[in-house]
C-alpha positions, 0 to 999 in steps of 0.5 A: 729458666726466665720463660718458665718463671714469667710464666709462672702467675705465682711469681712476681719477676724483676729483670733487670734488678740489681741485688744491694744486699739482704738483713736477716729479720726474726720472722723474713728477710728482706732485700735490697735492690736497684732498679735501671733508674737507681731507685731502691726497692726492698722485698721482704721474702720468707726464703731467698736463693741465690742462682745468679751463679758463681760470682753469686752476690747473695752467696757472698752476701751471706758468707757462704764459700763457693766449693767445687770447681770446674766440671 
């Protein structure tokens, strides 16, 4: 997946980030980050999605239970 997004112009990638958390606003939603210094970066994005697998941060961020099992 990371080739196809870094070459795709529409969207801006961030290796190497660390999810904090998200907050839910009324018209986006906003989330926290970590960069490899440490510093602190908030996206503010209209849709997230969580495809950091099954120990997903922002799955459990948002409460959401992991279903299924191994295939």
């Amino acid at each position: 997946l990371k080739p196809h997004i870094q070459k795709e112009p529409l969207i801006s990638s961030k290796f190497g980030w660390k999810f904090v958390g998200l907050t839910e606003r009324e018209h986006n939603v906003e989330c926290k980050f970590v960069d490899q210094d440490g510093d602190e970066h908030v996206v503010a994005t209209q849709y997230v999605i969580g495809g950091d697998g099954a120990g997903s941060r922002v799955r459990k961020n948002i409460d959401i239970d992991l279903t299924g099992g191994p295939v």
